[in-house]
Backbone as CSV, one residue per row, in Angstrom:
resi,resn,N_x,N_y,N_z,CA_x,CA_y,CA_z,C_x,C_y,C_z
1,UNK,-216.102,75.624,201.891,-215.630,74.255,201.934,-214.938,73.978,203.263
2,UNK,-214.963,72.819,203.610,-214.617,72.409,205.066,-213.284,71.547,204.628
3,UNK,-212.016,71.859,204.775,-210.643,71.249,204.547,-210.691,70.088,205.998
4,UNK,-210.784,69.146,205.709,-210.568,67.992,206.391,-208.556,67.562,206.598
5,UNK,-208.857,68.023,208.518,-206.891,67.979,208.635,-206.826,66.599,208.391
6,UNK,-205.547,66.220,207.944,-204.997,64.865,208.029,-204.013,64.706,209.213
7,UNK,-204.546,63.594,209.395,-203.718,63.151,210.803,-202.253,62.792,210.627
8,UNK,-201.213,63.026,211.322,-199.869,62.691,211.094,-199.786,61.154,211.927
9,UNK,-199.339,60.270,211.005,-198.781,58.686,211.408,-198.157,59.365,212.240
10,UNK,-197.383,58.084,213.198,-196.479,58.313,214.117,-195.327,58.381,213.713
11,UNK,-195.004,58.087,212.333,-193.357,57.811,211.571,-193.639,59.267,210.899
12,UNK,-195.076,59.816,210.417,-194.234,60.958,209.970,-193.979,62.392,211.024
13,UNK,-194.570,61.856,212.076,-194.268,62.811,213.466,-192.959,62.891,213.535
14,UNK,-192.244,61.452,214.007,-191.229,61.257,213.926,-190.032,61.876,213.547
15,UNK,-190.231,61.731,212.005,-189.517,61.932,210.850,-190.131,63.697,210.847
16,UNK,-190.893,64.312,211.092,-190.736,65.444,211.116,-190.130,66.360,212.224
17,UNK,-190.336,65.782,213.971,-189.320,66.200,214.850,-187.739,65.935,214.545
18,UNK,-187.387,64.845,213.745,-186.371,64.556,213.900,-185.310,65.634,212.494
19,UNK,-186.161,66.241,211.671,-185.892,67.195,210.681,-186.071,68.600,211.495
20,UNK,-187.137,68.649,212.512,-186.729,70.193,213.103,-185.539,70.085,213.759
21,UNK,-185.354,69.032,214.383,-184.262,68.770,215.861,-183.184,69.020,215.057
22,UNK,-182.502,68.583,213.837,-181.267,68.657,212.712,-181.267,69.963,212.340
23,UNK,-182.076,70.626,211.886,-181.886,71.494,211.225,-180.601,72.379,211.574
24,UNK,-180.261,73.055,210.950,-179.156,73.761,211.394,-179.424,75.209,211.743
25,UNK,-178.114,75.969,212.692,-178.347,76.724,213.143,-176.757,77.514,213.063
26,UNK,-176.450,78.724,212.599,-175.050,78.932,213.016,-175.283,79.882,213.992
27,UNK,-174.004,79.331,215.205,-173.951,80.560,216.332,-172.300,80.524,216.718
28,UNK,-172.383,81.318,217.673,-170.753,81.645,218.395,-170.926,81.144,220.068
29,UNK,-170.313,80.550,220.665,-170.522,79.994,221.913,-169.377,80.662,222.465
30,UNK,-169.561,81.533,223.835,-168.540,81.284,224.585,-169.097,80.365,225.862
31,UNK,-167.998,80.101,226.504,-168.522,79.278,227.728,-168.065,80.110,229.041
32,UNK,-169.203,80.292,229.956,-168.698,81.358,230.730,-168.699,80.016,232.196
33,UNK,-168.313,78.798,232.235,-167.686,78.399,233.376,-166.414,78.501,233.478
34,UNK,-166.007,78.729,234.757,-164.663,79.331,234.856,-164.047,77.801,235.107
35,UNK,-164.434,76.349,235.270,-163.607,75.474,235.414,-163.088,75.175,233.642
36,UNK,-163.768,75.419,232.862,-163.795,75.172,231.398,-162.831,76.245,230.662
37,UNK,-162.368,77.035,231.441,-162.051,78.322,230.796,-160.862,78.093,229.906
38,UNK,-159.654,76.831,229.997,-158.807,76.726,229.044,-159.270,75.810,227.783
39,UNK,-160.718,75.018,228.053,-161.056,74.493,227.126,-161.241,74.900,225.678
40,UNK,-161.058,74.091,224.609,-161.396,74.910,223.139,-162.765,74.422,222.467
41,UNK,-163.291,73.762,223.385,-164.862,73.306,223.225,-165.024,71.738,223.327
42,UNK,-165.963,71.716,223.345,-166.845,70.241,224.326,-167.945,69.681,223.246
43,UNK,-168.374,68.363,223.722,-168.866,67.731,222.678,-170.291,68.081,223.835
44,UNK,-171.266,68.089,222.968,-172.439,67.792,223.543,-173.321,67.142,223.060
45,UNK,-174.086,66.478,223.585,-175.260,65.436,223.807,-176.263,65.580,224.034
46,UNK,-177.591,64.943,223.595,-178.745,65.681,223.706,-179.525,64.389,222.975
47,UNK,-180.724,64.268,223.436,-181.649,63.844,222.598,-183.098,63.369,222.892
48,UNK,-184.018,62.371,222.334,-185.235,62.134,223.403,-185.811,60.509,222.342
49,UNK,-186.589,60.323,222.793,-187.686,59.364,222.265,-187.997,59.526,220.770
50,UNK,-187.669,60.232,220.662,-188.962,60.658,218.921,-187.180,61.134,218.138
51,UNK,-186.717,61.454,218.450,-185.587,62.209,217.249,-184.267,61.344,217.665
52,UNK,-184.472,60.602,219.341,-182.797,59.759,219.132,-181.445,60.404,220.185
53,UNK,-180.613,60.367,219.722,-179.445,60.744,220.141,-178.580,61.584,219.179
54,UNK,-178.505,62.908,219.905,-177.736,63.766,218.735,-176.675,64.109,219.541
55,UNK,-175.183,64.008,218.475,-173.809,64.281,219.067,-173.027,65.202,218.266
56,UNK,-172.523,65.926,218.775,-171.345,67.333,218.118,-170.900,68.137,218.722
57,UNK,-169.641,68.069,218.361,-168.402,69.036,219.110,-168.677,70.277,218.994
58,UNK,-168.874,70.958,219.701,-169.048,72.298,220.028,-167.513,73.188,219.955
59,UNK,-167.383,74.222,219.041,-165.667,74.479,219.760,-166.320,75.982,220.100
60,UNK,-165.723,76.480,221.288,-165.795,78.047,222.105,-165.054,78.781,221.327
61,UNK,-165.456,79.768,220.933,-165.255,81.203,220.467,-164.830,81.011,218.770
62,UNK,-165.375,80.549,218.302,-165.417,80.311,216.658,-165.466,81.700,216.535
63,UNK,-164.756,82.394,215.871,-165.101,83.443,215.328,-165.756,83.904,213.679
64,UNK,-166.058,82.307,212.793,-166.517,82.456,212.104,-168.126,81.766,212.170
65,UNK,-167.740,81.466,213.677,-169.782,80.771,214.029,-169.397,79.492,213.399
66,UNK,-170.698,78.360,213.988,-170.190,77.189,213.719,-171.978,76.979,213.827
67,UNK,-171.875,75.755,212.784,-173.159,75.237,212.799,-173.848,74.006,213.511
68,UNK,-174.287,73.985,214.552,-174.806,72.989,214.731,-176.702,72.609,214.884
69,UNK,-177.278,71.269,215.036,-178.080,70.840,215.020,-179.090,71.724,216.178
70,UNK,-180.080,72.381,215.708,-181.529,72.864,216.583,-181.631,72.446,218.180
71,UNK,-181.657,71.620,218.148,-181.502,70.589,219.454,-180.461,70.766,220.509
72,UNK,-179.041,70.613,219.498,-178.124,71.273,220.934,-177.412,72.561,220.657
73,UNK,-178.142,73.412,219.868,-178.712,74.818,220.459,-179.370,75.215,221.266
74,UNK,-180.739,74.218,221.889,-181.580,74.312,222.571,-180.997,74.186,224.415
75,UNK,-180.171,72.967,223.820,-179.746,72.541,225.027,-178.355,73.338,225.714
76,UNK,-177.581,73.846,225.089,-176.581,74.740,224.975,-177.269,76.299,226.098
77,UNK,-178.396,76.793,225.554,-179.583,77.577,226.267,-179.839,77.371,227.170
78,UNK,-180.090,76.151,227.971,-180.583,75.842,228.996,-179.784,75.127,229.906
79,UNK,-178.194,74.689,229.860,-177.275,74.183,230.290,-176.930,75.397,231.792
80,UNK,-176.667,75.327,232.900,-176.229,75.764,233.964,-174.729,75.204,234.953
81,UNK,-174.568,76.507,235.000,-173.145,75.521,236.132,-173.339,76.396,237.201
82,UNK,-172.418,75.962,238.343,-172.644,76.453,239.887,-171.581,76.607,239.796
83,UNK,-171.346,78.531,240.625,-170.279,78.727,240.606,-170.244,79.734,241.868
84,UNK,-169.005,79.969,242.963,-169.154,79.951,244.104,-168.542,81.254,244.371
85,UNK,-169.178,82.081,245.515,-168.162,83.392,245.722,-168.262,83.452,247.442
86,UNK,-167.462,84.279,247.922,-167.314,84.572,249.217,-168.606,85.479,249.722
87,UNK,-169.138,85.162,250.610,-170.427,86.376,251.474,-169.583,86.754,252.845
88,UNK,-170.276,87.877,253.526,-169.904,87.892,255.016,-170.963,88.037,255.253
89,UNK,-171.646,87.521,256.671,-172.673,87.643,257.145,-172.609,88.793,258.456
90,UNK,-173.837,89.219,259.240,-173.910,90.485,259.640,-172.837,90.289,260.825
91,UNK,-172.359,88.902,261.244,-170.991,89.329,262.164,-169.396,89.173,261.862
92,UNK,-169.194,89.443,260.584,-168.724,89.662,259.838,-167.869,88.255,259.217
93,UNK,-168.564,87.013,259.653,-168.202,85.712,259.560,-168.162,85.363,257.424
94,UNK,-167.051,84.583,257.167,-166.934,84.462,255.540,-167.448,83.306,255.527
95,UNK,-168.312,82.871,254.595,-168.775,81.539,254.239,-168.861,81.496,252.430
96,UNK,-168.803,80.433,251.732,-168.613,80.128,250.225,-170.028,80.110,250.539
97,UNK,-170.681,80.564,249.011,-172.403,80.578,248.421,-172.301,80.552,247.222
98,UNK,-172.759,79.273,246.768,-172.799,79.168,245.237,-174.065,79.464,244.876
99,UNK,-174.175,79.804,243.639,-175.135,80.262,242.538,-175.027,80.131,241.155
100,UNK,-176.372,79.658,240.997,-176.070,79.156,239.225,-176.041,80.181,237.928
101,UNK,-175.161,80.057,237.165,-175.329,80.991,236.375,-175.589,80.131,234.801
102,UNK,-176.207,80.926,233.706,-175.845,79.947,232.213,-174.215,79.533,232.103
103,UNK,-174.032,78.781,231.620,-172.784,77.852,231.378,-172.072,78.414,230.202
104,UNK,-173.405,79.034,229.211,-172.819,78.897,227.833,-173.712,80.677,227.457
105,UNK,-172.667,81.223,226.939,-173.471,82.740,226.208,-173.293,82.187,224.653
106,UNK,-174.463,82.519,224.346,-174.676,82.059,222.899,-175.327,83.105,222.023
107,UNK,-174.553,83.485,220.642,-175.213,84.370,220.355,-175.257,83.750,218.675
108,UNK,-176.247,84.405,217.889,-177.334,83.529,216.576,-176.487,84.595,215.590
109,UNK,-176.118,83.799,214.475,-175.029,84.082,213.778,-176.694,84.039,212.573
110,UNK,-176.270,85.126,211.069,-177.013,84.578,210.339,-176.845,83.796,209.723
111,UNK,-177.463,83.121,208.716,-176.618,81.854,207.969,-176.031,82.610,206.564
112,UNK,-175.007,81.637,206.262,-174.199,82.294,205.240,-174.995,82.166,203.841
113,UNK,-174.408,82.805,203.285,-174.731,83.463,201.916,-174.285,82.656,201.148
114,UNK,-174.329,82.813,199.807,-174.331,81.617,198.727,-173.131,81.411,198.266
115,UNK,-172.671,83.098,198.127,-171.024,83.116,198.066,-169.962,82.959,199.314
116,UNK,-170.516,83.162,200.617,-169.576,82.411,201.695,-169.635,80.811,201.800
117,UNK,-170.989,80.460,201.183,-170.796,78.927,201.260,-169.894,78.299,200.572
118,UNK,-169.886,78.912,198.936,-168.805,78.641,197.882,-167.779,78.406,198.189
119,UNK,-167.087,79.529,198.893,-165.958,80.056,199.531,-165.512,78.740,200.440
120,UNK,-166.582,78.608,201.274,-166.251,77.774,202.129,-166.150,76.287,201.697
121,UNK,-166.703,75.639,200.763,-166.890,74.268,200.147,-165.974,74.375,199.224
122,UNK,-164.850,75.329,199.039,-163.480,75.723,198.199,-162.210,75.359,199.240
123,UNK,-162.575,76.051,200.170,-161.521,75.741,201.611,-161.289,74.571,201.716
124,UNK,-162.361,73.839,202.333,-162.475,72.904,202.311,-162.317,71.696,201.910
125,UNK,-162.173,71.783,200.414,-161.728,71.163,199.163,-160.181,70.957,198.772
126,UNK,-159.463,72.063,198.879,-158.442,72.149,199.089,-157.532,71.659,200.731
127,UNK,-158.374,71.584,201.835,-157.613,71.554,202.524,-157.498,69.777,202.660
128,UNK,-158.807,69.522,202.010,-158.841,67.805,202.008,-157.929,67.255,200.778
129,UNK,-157.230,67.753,199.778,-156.962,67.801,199.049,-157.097,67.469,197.910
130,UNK,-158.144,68.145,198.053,-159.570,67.467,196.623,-159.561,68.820,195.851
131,UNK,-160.072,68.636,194.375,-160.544,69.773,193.918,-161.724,69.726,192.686
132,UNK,-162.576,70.610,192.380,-164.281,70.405,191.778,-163.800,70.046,190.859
C-alpha cells in the first residue's frame, strides 16, 4: 500500500514550531562574561516569524536547574561576547586583542521526576500561600 503524506496547512506548521520552540528544557547556566559577573541572571529574548516572541528570565547558577523554553536554550548556545587580553608583539610592543568566547556555559539538567515535581508544586503552594 502506498500511504499518501498529508500536507501540513500553514497554521498547523505554525502551531507545531511554536510547540517545539516552548517546549521545555531544564538546565544550569553560568555566564562566563566577565562584565556580567555580579549579575544573578538576565532576561532573554528570542524569537522569529512562525513561533513570535519568546521572553524569560534566565537566573545564573541555579543550582536546582531552571526550566526554560527550547528556543532560548538554543539561543543561550549560540550567544558570544568579546573579551580582551594583553599580546606583545616580536618587539616587545603591548597592544589589547579581543576574542570571542561563548557568553553562556550551559549544561542539560534531566527533567524531574514525578516525586520532585510534587515536591516542588508543594513549595510552591505554600510559599504562595495556598494549599491542595
Amino acid at each position: 500500500k502506498v500511504v499518501k503524506e498529508e500536507k501540513e496547512t500553514e497554521g498547523q506548521l505554525k502551531a507545531r514550531k511554536r510547540k517545539e520552540a516552548n517546549a521545555l528544557i531544564r538546565i544550569r547556566v553560568s555566564c562566563m562574561n566577565p562584565v556580567k559577573k555580579e549579575w544573578e541572571g538576565e532576561i532573554i529574548t528570542t524569537g522569529n516569524g512562525a513561533v513570535g516572541t519568546i521572553r524569560k528570565y534566565v537566573p545564573f547558577n541555579a543550582d536546582e536547574g531552571y526550566h526554560v523554553p527550547h528556543m532560548i536554550y538554543q539561543q543561550l548556545l549560540q550567544r558570544q561576547c568579546q573579551v580582551f587580553y594583553t599580546k606583545k608583539d616580536s618587539k616587545g610592543n603591548k597592544s589589547r586583542v579581543g576574542k570571542l568566547i561563548k557568553e553562556f556555559s550551559v549544561e542539560v539538567l534531566p527533567p524531574l521526576t514525578e516525586r520532585e515535581l510534587k515536591d516542588l508544586a508543594q513549595r510552591q503552594a505554600m510559599a504562595n500561600g495556598t494549599s491542595d
